[in-house]
MARTI-460534 format. One record per atom (N, C-alpha, C, O): residue in three letters; x negated, y negated, z negated. Coordinates in steps of 0.1 Angstrom, whole numbers, padded with zeros to 4 digits, always signed. Atoms other than C-alpha are relative to their C-alpha. Example, Ala and Ser with C-alpha at 12.3 -4.5 7.8 and 13.67 -1.06 7.14 Angstrom:
BEGIN
Ala-0009+0012+0000Ala-0123+0045-0078Ala-0009-0012+0000Ala-0019-0012-0007Ser+0009+0011+0000Ser-0137+0011-0071Ser+0008-0011-0008Ser+0003-0022-0009
END
This chain:
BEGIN
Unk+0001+0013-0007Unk-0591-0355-1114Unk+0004-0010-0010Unk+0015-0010-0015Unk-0006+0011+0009Unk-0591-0388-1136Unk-0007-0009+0003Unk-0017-0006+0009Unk+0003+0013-0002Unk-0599-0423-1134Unk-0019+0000-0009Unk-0017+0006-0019Unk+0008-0001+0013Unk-0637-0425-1155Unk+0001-0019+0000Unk+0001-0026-0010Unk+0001+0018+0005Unk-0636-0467-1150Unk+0009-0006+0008Unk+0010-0002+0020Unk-0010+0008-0005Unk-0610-0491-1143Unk-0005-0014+0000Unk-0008-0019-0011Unk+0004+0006-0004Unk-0622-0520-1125Unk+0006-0012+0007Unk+0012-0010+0018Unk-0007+0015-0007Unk-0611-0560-1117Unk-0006-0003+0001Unk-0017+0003+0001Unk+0008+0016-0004Unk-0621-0592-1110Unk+0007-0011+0010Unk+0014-0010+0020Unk-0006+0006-0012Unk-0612-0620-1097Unk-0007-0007+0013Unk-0019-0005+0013Unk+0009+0004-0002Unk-0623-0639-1071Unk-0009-0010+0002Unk-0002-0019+0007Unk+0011+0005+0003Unk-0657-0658-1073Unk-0012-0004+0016Unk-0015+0003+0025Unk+0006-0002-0011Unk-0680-0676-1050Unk-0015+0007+0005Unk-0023+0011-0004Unk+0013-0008-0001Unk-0710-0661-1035Unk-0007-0008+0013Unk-0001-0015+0021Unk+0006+0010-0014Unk-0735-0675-1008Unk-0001+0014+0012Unk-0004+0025+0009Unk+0004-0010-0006Unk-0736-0657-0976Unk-0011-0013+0007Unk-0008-0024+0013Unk+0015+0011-0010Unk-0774-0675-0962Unk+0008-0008-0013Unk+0012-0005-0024Unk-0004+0016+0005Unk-0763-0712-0973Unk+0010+0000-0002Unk+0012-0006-0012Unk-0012+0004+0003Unk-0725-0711-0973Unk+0004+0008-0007Unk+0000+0020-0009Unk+0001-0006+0014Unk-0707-0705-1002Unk+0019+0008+0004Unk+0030+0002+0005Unk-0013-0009-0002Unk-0679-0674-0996Unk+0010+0002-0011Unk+0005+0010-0019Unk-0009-0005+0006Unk-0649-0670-1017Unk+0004+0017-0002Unk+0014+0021+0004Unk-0004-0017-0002Unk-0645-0629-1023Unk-0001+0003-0021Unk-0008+0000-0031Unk-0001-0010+0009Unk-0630-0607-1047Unk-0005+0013+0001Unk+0004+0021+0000Unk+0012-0013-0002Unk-0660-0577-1043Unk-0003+0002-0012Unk-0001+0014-0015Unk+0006+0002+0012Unk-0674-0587-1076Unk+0016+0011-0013Unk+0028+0006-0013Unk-0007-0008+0006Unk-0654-0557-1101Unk-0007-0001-0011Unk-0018-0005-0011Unk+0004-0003+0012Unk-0658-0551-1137Unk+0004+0011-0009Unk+0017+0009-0009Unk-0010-0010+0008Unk-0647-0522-1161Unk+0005-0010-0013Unk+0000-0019-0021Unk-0010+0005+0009Unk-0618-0531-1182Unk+0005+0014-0011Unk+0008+0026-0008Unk-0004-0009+0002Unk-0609-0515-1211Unk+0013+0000-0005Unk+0020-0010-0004Unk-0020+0006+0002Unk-0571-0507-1223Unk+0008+0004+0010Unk+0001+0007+0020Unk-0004+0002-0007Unk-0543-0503-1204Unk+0005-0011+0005Unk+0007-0022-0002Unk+0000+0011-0011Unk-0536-0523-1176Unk+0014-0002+0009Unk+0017+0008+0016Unk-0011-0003-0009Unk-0504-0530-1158Unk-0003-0001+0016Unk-0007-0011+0021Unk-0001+0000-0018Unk-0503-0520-1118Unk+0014-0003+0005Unk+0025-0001+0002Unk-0019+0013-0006Unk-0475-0542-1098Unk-0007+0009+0013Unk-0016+0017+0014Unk-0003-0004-0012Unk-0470-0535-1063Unk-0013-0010+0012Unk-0014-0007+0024Unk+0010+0006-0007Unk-0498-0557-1047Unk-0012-0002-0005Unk-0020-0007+0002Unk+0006-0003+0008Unk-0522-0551-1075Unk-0004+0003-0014Unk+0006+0006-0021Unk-0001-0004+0019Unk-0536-0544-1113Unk+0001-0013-0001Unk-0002-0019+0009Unk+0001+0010+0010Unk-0531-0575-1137Unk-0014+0000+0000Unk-0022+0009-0003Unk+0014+0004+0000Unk-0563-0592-1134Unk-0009+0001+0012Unk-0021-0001+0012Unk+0010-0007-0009Unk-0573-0582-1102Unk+0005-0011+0013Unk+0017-0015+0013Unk-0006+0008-0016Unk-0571-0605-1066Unk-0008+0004+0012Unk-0016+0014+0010Unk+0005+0000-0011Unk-0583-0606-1034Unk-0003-0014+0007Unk+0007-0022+0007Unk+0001+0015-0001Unk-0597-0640-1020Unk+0002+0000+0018Unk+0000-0011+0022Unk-0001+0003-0015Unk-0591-0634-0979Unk+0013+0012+0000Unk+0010+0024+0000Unk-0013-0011-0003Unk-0555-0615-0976Unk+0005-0001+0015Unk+0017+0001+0019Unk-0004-0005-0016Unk-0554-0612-0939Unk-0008+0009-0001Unk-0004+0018+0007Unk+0003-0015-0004Unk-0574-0584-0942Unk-0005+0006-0012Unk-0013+0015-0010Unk+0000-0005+0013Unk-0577-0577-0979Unk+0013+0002-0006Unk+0022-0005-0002Unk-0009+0001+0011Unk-0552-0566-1009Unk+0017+0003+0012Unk+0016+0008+0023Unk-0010-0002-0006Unk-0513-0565-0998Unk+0009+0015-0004Unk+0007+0019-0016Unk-0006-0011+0004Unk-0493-0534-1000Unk-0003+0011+0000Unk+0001+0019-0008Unk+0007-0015-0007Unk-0511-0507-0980Unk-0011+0000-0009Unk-0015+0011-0013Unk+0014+0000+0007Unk-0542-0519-1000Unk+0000-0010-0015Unk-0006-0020-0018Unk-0001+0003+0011Unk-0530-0524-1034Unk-0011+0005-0012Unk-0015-0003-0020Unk+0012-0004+0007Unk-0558-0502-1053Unk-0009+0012+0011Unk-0007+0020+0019Unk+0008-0003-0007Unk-0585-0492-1041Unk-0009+0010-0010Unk-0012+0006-0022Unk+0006-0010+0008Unk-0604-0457-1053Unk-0015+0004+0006Unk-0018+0008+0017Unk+0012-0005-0006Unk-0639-0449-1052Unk-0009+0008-0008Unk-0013+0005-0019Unk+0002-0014+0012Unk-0654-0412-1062Unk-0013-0005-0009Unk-0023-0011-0004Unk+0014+0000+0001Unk-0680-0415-1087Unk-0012+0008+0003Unk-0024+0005+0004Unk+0012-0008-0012Unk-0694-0384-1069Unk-0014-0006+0010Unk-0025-0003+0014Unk+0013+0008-0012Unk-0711-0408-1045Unk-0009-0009-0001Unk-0016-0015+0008Unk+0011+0007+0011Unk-0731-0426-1072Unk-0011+0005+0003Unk-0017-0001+0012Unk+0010-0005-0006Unk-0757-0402-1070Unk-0008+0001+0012Unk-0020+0002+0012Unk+0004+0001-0011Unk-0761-0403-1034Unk-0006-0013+0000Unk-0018-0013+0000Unk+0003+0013-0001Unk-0764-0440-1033Unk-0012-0004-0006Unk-0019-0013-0002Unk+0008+0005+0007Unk-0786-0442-1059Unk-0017+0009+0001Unk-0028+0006-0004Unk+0013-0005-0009Unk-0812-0418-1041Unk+0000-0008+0010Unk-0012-0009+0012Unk+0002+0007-0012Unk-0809-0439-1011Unk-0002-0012-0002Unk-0008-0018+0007Unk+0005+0013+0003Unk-0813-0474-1031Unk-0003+0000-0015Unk+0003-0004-0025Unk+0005-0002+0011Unk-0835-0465-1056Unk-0002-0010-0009Unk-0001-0008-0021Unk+0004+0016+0006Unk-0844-0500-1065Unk+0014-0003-0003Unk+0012-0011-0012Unk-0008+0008+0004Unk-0807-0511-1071Unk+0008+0003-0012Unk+0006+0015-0013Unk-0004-0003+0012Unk-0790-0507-1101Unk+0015-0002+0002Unk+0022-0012+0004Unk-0015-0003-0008Unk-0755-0490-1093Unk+0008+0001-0014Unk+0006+0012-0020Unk-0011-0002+0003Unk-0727-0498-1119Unk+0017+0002+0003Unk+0024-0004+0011Unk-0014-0003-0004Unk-0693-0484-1118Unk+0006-0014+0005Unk+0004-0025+0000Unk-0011+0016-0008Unk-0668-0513-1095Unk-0015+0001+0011Unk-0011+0004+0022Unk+0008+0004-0011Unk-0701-0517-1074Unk+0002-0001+0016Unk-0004-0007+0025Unk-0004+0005-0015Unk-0684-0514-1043Unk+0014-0003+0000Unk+0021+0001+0009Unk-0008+0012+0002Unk-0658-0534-1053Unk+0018+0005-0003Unk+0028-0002-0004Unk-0006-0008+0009Unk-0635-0501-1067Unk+0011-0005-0009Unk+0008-0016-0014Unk-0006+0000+0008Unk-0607-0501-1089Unk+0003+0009-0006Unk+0005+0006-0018Unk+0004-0011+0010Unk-0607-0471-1103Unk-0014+0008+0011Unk-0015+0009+0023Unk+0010-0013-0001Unk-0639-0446-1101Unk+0005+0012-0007Unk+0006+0015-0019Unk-0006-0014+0003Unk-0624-0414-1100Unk-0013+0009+0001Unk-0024+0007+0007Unk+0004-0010-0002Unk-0636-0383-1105Unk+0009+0014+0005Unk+0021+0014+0002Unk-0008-0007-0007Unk-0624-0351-1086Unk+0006+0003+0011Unk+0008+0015+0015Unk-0006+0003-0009Unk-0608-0365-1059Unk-0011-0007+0013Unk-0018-0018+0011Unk+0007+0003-0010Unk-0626-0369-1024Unk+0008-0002+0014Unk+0020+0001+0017Unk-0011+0004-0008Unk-0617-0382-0993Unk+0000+0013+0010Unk+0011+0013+0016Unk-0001-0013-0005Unk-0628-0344-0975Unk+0019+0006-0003Unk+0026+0008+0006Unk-0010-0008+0002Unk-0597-0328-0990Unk+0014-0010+0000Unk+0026-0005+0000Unk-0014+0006+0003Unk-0572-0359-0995Unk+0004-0003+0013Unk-0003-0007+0022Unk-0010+0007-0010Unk-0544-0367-0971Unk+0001-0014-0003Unk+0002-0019-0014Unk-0009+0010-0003Unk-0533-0397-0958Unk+0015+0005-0004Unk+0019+0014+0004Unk-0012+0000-0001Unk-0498-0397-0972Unk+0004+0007-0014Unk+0015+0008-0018Unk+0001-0010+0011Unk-0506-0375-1003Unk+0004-0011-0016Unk+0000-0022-0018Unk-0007+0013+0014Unk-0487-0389-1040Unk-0006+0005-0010Unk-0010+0017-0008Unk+0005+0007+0013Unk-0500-0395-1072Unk+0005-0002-0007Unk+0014-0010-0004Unk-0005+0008+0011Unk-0492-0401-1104Unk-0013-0005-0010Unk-0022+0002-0011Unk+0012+0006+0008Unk-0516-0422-1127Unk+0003-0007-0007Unk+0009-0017-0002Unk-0012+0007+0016Unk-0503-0434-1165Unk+0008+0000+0009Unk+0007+0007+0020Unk-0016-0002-0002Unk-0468-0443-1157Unk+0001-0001+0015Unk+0013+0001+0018Unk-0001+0010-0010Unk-0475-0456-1122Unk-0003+0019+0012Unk-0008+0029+0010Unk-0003-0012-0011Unk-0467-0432-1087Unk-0008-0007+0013Unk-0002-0018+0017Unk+0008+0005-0013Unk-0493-0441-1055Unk-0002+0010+0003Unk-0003+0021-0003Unk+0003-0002-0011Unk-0498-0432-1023Unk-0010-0003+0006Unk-0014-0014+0005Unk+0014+0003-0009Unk-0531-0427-1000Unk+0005-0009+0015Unk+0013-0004+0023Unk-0006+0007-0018Unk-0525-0451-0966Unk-0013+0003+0009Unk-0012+0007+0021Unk+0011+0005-0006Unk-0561-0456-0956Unk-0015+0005-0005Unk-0018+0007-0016Unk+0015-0001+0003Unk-0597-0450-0957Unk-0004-0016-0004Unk+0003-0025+0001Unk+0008+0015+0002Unk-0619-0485-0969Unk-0013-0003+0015Unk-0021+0006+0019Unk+0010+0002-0008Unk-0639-0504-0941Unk-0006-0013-0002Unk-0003-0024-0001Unk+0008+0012+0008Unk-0662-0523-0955Unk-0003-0012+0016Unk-0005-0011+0028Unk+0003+0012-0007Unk-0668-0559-0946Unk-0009-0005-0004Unk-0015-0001-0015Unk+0012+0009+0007Unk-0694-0585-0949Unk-0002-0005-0016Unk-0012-0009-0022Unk+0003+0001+0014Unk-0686-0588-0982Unk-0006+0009-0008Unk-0013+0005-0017Unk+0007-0011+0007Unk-0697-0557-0995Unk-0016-0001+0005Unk-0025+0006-0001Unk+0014+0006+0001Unk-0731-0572-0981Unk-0005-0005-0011Unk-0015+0000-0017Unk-0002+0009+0009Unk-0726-0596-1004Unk-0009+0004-0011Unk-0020+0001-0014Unk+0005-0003+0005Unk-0727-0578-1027Unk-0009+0010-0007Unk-0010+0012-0019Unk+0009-0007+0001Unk-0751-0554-1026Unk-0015-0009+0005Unk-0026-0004+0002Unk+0013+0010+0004Unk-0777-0584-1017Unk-0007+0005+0014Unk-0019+0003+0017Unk+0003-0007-0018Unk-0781-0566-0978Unk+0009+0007+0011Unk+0015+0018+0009Unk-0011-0004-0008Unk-0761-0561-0948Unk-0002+0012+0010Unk+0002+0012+0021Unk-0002-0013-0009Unk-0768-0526-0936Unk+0007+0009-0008Unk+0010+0020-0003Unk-0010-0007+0004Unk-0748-0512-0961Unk+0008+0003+0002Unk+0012+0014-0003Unk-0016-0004-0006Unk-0715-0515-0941Unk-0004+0009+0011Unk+0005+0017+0015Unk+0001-0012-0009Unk-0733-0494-0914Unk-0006+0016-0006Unk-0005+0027+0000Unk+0002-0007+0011Unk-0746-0473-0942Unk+0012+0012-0005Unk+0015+0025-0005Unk-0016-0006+0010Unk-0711-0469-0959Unk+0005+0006+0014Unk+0014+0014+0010Unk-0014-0003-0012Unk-0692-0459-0923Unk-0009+0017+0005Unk-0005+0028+0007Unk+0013-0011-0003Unk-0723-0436-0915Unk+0005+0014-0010Unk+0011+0024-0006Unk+0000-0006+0012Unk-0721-0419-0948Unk+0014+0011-0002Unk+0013+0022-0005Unk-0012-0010-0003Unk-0682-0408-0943Unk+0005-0005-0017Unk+0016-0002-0021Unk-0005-0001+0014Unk-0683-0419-0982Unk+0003-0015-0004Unk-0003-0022-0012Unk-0011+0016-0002Unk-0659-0451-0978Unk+0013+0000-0011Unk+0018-0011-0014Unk-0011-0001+0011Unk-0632-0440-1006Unk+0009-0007+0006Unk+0008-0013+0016Unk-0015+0008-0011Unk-0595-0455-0999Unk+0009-0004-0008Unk+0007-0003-0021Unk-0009+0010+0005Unk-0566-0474-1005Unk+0015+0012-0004Unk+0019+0023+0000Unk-0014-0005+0005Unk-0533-0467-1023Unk+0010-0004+0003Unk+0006-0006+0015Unk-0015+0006+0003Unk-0497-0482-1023Unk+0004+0005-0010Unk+0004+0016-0014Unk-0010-0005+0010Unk-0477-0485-1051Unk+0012+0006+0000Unk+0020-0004+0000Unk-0014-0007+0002Unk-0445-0464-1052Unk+0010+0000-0012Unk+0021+0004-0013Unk-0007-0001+0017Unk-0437-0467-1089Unk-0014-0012-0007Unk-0026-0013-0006Unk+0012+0014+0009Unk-0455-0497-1109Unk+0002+0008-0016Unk+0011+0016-0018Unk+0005-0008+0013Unk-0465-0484-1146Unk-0017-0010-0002Unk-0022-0019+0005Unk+0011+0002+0007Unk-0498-0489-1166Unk-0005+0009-0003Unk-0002+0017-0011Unk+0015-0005-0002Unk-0530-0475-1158Unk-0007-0003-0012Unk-0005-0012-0020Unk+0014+0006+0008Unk-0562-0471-1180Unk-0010+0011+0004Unk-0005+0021+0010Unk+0007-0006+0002Unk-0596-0454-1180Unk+0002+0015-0006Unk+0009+0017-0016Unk-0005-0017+0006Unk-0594-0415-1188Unk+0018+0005+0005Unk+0023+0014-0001Unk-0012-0007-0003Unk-0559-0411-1170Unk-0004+0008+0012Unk-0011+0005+0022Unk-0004-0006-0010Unk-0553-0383-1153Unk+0006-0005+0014Unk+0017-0011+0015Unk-0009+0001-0015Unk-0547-0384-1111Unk+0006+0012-0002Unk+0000+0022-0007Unk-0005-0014-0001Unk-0523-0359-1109Unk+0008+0000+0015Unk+0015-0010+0017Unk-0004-0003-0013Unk-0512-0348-1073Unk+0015+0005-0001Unk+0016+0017-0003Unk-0012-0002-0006Unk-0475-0349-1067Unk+0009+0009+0011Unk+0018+0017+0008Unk+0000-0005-0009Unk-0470-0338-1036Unk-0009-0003+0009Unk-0013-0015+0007Unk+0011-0005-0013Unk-0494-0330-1006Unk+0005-0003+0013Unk+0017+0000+0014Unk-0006+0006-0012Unk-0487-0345-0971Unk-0008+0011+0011Unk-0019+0010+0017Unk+0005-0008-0005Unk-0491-0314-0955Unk-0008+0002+0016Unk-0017+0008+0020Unk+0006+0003-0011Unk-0492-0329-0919Unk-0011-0015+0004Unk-0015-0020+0015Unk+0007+0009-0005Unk-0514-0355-0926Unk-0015+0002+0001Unk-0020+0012-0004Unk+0013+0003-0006Unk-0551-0365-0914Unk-0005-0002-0015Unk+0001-0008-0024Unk+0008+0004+0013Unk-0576-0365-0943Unk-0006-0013+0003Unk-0009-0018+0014Unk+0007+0016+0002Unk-0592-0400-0954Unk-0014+0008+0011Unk-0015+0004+0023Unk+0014-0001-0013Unk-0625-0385-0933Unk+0000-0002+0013Unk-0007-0007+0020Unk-0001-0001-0014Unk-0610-0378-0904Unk+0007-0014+0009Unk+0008-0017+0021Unk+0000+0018-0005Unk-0600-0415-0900Unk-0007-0007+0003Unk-0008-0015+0012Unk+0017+0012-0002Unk-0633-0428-0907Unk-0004+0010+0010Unk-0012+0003+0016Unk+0008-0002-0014Unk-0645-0406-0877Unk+0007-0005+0010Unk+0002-0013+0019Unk-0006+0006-0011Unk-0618-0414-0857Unk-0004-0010+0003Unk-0005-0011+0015Unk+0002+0016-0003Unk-0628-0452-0858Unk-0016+0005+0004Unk-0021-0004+0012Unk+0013+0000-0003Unk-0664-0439-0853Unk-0001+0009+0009Unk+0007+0007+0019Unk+0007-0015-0011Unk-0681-0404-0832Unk+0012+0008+0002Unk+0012+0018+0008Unk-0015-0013-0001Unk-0646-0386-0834Unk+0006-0009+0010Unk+0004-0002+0020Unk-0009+0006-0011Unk-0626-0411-0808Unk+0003+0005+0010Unk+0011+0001+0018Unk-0003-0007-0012Unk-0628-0386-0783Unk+0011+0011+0003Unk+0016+0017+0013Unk-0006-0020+0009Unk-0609-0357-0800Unk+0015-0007+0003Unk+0020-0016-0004Unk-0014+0005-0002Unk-0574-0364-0785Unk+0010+0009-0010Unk+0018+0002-0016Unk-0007-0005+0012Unk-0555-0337-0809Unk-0004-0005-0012Unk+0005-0005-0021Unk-0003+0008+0007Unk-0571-0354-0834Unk+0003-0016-0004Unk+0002-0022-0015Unk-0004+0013-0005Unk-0562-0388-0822Unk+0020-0001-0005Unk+0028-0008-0012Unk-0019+0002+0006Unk-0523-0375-0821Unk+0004+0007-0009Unk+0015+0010-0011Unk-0007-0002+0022Unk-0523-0362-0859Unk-0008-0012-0004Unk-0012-0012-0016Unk+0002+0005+0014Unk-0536-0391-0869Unk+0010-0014+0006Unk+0007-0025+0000Unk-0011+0009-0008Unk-0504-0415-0846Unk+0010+0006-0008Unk+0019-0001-0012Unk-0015-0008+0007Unk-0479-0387-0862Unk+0001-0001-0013Unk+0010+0003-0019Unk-0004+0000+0014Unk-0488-0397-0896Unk+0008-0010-0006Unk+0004-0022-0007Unk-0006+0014-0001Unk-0462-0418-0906Unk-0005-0011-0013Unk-0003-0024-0014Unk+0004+0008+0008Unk-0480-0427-0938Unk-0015-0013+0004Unk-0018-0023-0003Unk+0015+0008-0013Unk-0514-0445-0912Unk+0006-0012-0004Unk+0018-0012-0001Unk-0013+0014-0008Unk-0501-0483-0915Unk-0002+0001+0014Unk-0010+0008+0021Unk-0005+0003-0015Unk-0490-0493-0882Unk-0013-0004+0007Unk-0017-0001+0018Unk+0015+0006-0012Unk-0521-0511-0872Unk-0008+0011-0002Unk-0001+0018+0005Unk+0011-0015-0005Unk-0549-0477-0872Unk+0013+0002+0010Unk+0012-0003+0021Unk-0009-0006-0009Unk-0515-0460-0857Unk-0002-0006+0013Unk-0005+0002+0022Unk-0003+0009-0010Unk-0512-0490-0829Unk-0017+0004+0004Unk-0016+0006+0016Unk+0016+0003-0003Unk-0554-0488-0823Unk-0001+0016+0006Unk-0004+0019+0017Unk+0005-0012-0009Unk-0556-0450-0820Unk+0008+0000+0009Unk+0001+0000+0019Unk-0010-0001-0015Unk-0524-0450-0793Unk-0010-0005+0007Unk-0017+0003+0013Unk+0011+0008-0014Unk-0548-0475-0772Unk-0007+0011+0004Unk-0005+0017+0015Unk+0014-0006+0000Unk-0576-0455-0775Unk+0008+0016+0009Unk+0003+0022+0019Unk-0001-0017-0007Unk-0557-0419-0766Unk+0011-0005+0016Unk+0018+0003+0022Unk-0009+0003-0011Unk-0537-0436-0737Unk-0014-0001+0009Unk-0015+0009+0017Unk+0011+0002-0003Unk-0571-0448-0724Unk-0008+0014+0006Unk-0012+0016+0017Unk+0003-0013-0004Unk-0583-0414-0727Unk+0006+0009+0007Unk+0000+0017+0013Unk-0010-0011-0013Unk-0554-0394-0707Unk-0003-0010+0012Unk-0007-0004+0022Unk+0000+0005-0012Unk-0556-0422-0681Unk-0016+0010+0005Unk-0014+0017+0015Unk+0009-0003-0001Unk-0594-0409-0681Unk-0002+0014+0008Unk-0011+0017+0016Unk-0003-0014-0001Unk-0580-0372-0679Unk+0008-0001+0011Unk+0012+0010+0016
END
């Protein structure tokens, strides 16, 4: 498991129709190392922080495994690493086998998985078409967010190395179902409330949803 491209940017405007959006989507590979702080790499922002960037979603990983796919499905587009708006493109590492809650070491720096990615209108953006975000949720292949636990410096070719294993947590997939065709599945509704690594808001959204569902029952 290792990083193959390490990816910023800052952010830049873009038109959605006629008006002109502010978003950090737009990624680039950097080479070198890079220092990772606690709310992001050096060089890197987020241009809407109510529901971008922050703590839970300090770096964001996306496999290059799913290059391939993508690039059978949008033959016409021309898919560079950062393209969906990535900070590192790993290899190795999928969201099938990874826990929510599962640690990391990468160069000097110690992260944590919190979340799966749900793409927004900006990832329209930029891919130049907005069925992508129903594409990406479809697909299961949404890649996810980290927290920093230890700040250090990252680069291209570092090793992910797995720390420890969050033995009772919910894999990144089984989140993206939950928000999707899984909401029904009440045991797995309450492993993914018991995980204390979930932030609070999924945790707070599935409770609704499985209280909902016992009233039902």
């Amino acid at each position: 498991m290792k990083i193959i491209s390490l990816n910023v940017g800052l952010p830049r405007l873009a038109l959605r129709g006629e008006e002109p959006v502010l978003t950090g989507i737009f990624k680039d590979p950097v080479a070198g190392r890079v220092r990772l702080q606690t709310l992001n790499l050096e060089g890197d922002r987020q241009a809407d922080l109510s529901v971008h960037g922050g703590p839970e979603k300090a770096v964001y990983l996306y496999p290059s495994e799913h290059y391939a796919f993508w690039k059978a499905e949008l033959p016409e587009m021309n898919l560079l690493w950062g393209m969906f708006g990535e900070n590192f493109t790993s290899t190795g590492l999928l969201e099938s086998v990874t826990n929510v809650g599962d640690r990391f070491r990468v160069g000097s720096a110690e992260l944590m998985v919190t979340q799966p990615r749900m793409p927004c209108y900006k990832l329209g953006l930029r891919f130049g078409r907005t069925d992508i975000i129903k594409r990406l949720l479809a697909s299961e292949r949404t890649g996810f967010y980290f927290s920093v636990l230890k700040e250090g410096e990252v680069g291209a070719g570092d090793e992910i190395e797995l720390i420890e294993k969050n033995p009772s947590g919910v894999t990144v997939v089984e989140v993206t179902r939950l928000y999707g065709s899984a909401r029904q599945n009440i045991d797995l509704l309450k492993r993914a409330i018991a995980t204390e690594a979930l932030p609070e808001s999924w945790r707070s959204y599935f409770q609704e949803h499985l209280e909902k569902l016992i009233e039902r029952h």
